[in-house]
C-alpha positions in Angstrom: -5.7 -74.3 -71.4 -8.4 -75.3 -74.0 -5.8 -75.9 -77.1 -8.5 -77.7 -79.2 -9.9 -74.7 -79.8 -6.6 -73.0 -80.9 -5.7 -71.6 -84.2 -2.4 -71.8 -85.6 -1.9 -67.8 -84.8 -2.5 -69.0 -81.4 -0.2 -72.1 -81.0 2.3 -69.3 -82.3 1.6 -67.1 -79.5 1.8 -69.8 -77.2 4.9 -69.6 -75.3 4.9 -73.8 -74.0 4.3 -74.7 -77.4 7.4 -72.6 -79.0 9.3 -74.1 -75.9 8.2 -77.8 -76.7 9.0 -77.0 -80.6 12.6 -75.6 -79.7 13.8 -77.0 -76.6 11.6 -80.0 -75.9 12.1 -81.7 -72.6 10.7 -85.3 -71.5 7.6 -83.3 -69.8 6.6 -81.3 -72.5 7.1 -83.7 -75.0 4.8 -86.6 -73.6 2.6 -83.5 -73.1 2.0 -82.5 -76.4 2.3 -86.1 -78.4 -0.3 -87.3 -76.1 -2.2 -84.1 -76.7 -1.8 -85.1 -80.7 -2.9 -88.3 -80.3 -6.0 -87.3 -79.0 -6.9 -84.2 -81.2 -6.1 -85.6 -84.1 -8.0 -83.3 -86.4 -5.5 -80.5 -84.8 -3.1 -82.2 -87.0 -2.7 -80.1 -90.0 -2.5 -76.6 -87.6 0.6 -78.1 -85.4 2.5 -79.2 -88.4 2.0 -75.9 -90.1 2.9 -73.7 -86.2 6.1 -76.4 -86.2 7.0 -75.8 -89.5 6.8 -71.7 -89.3 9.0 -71.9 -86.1 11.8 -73.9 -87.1 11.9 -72.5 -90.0 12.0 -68.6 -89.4 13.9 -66.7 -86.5 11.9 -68.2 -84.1 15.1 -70.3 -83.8 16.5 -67.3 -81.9 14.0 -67.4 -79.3 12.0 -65.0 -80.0 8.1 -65.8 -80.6 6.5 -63.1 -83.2 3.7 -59.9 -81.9 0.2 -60.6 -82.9 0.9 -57.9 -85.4 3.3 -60.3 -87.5 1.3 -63.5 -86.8 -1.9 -62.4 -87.9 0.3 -61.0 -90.7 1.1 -64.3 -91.6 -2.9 -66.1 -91.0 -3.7 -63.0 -93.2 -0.9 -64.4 -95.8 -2.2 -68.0 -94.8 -6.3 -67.3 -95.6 -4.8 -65.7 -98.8 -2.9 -68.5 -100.0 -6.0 -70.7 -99.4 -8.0 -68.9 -101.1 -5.8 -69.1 -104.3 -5.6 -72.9 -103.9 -9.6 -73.6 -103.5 -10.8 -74.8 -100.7 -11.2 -78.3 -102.3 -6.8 -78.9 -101.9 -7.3 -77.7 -97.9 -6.4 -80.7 -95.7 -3.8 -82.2 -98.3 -0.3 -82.4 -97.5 0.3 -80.7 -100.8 -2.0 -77.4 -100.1 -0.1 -77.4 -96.2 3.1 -77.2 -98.0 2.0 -74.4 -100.3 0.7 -72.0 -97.3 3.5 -72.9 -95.4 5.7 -71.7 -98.1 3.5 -68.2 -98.0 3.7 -68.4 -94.3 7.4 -68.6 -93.2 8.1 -65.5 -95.9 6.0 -63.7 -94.2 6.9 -64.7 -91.2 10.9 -64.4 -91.9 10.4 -60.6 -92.9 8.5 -59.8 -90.1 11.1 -60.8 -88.1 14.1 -58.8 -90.1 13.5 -55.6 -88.4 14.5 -57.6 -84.8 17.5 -59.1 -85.8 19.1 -57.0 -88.5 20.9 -54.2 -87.2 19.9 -50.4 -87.4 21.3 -48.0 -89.6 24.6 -46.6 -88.6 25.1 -48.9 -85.6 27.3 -51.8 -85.3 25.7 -53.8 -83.4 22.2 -55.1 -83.7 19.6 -53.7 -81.6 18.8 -55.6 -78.2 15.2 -56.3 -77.6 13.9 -56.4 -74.2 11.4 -58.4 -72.9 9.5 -57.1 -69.8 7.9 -59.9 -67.9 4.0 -59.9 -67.5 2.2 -61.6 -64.7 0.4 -64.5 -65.7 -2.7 -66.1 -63.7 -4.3 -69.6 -64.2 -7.3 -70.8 -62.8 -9.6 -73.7 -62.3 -13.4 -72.6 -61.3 -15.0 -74.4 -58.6 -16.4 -78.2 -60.7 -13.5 -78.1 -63.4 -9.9 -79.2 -63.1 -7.0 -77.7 -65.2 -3.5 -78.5 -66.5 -1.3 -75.7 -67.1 1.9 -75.7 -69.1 4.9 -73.1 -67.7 7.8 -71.7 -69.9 10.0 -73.5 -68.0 8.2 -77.2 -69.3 6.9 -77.7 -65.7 3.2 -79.3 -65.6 1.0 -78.1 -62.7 -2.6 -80.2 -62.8 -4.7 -77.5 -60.8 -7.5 -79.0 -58.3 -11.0 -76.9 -58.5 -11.2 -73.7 -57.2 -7.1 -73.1 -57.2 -5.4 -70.9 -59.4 -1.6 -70.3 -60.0 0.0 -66.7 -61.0 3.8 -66.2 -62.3 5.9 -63.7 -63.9 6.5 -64.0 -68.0 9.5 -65.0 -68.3 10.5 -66.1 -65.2 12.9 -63.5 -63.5 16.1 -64.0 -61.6 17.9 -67.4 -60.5 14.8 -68.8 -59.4 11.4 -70.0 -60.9 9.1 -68.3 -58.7 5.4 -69.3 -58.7 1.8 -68.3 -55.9 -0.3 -71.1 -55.5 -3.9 -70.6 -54.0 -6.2 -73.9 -53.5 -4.3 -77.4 -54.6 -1.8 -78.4 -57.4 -0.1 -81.4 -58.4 3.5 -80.5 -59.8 5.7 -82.1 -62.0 8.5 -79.9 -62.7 11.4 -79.6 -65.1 14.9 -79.9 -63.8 17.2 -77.1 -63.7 20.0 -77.1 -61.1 21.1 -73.5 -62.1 17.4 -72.2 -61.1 15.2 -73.6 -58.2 11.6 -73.7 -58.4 9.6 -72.0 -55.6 6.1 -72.1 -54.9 4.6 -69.8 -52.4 1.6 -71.4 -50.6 -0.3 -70.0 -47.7 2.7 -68.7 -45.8 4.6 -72.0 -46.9 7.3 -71.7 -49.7 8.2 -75.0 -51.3 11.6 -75.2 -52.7 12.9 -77.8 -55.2 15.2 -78.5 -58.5 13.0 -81.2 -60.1 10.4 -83.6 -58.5 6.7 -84.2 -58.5 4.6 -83.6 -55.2 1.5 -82.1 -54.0 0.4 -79.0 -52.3 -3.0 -78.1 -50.8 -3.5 -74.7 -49.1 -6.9 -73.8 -49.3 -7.9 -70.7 -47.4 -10.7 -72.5 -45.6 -8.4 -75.7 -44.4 -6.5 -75.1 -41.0 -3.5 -76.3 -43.0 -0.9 -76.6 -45.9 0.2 -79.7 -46.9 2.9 -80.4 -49.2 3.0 -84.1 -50.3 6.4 -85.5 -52.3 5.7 -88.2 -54.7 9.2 -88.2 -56.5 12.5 -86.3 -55.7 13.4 -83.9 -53.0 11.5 -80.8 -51.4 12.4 -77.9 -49.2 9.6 -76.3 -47.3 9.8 -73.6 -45.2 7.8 -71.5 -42.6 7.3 -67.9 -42.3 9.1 -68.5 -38.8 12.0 -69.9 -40.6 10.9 -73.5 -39.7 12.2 -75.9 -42.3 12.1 -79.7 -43.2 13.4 -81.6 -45.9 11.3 -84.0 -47.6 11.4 -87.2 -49.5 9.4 -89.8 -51.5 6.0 -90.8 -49.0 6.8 -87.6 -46.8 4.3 -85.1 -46.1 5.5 -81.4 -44.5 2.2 -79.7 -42.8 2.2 -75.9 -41.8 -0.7 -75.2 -39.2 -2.0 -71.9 -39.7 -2.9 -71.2 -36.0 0.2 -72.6 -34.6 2.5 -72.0 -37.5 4.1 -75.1 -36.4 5.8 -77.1 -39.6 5.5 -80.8 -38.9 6.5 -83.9 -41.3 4.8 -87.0 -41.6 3.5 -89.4 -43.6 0.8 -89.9 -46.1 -2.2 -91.8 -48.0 -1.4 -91.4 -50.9 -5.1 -91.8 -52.9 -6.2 -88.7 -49.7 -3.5 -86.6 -51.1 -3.0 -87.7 -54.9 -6.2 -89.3 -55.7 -8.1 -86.1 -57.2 -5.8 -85.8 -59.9 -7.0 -89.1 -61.4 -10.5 -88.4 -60.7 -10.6 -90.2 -57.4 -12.6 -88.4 -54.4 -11.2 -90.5 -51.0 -12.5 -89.7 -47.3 -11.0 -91.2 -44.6 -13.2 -90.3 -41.2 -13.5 -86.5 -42.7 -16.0 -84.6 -41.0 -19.1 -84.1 -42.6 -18.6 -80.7 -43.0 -15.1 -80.9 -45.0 -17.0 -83.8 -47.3 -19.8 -81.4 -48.4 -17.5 -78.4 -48.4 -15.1 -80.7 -51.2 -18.2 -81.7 -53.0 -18.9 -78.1 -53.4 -15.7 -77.4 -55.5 -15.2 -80.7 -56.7 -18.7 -80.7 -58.5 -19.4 -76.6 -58.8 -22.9 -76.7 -56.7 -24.0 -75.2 -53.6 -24.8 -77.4 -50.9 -27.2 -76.6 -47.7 -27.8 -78.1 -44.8 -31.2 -78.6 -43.4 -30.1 -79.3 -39.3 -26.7 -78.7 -37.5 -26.9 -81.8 -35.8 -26.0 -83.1 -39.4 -22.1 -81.8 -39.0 -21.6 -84.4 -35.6 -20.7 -87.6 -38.0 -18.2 -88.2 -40.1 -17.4 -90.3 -43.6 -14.9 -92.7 -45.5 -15.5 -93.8 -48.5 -13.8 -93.4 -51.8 -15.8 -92.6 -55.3 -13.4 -92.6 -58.9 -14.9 -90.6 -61.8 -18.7 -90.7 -59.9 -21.4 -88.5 -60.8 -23.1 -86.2 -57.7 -25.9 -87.8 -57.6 -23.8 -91.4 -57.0 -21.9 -90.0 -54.4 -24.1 -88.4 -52.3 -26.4 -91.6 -52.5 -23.4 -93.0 -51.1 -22.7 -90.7 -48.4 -26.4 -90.2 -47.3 -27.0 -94.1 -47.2 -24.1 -95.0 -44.6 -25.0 -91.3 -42.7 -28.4 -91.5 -42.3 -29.5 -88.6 -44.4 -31.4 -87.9 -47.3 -30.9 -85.3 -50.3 -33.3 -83.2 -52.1 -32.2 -81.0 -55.6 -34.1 -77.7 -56.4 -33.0 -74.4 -58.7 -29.6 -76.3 -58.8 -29.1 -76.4 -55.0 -28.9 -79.6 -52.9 -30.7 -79.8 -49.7 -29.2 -82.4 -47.2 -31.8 -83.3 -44.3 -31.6 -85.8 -41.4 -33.0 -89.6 -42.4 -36.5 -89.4 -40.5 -38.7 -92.6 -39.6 
């Protein structure tokens, strides 16, 4: 989620950050006042969301329709208008839209809370969950925020879908590709994760799961805490800090192990690690990792195999790297890499 680019109508509408604002949790929090500490020209807009949200009925949980919100930026652009664009960016002219803001923003939100006409008690409002979908394209990564506080760090070409709130006892999420988790505790409601015909059960933990379509395998890889995985056969294993549970997709066998933990963790610092991968799985990685398409020029290419590890490398770097110790050579045309056997 690109929150530079948000607007305070969006951080309104923006269901992690009223979370973080209202209930913030040791996640969420580090989230957002690294987040601040980075973008500090997003200063003035977070200040001005917080304020409008503990300030209105947003302390009952409920986060406003774009009707009301743009209701209040309307309000807002008004206000600023009044002032002169020269007080914008003081604490002073802040404090005066604010003021114009959270009126707004607290009579919008009468007609919710008060209770109709000839009734007794107020009028229930009833959220119907939506399905949400997150993705990271093939040369990007992505960290995603959940309602719940839960950070999921999304590897290339993965995405992760979830209801709106989250329904039921449980905190039900589909993963497709790779994810790093670190997720908020709640003993009253498990968090699932339903992976390639693997479902990953736990309370509160970090760990890892890849379960890309084109791998012969899910892997689920606990850094922290305590996960439950289980089979489509009913298979299970319990697994704990350095344990790795793998589901083989043509055996459907569940297996635990152990783990390197830079081959399972290292992407989400910006490390790419091969350990005697097969040629084919190293290009087929670079693909996603970088966004490119990548051709070979001979079969005969696919019969070695590669270790070596790369942190925050550029393409070209790497497959210098990779070609050097394999005997190959690269070419790049129209944005698509050619790999062809080393010749004399």
């Amino acid at each position: 989620m690109n929150y530079s680019e948000y607007t305070v109508e969006q951080f309104l509408q923006d269901q992690y950050f009223t979370n973080w604002v209202l209930r913030p949790s040791r996640e969420s929090d580090r989230f957002w006042q690294d987040w601040i500490r980075q973008n500090q020209e997003k200063l003035p807009q977070i200040e001005l969301a917080r304020e409008i949200i503990l300030s209105t009925t947003y302390k009952n949980e409920h986060i406003l329709s774009e009707e009301d919100s743009s209701s209040i930026l309307e309000n807002i652009m008004r206000a600023q208008a009044d002032l002169g664009n020269d007080q914008i960016g003081t604490g002073f002219a802040w404090r005066q839209l604010f003021r114009v803001a959270a009126v707004v923003a607290i009579v919008a939100s009468v007609a919710i809370y008060f209770m109709v006409p000839g009734k007794k008690e107020p009028e229930v409002v009833q959220v119907i969950p939506s399905t949400v979908i997150k993705t990271a394209e093939l040369g990007q990564k992505r960290t995603v925020g959940l309602p719940d506080g839960t950070i999921v760090k999304l590897n290339a070409g993965s995405s992760l879908s979830y209801l709106q709130p989250f329904e039921g006892r449980e905190r039900k999420v589909v993963l497709e590709g790779e994810a790093f988790f670190e997720v908020t505790k709640d003993e009253n409601r498990p968090f699932v994760i339903d992976a390639g015909g693997l479902t990953t059960t736990v309370l509160g933990t970090s760990f890892n799961i890849s379960s890309y379509d084109e791998a012969g395998s899910v892997k689920v890889s606990v850094l922290s805490g305590v996960v439950e995985v289980k089979s489509r056969r009913g298979q299970k294993e319990v697994l704990y800090p350095d344990m790795m549970g793998v589901l083989y997709k043509d055996t459907e066998n569940l297996n635990k192990t152990t783990f390197n933990e830079k081959e399972e963790f290292g992407w989400k610092d910006g490390i790419i690690y091969f350990k005697n991968n097969p040629l084919k799985e190293v290009f087929r990685r670079l693909e996603k990792w970088y966004g490119v398409s990548i051709k070979l020029d001979s079969d005969k290419i696919l019969q070695g195999t590669y270790t070596g590890e790369f942190k925050n490398a550029s393409l070209e770097k790497v497959l210098e790297g990779i070609c050097y110790t394999s005997q190959l050579t690269y070419s790049v045309e129209n944005e698509e890499i050619t790999i062809k056997l080393q010749t004399n």
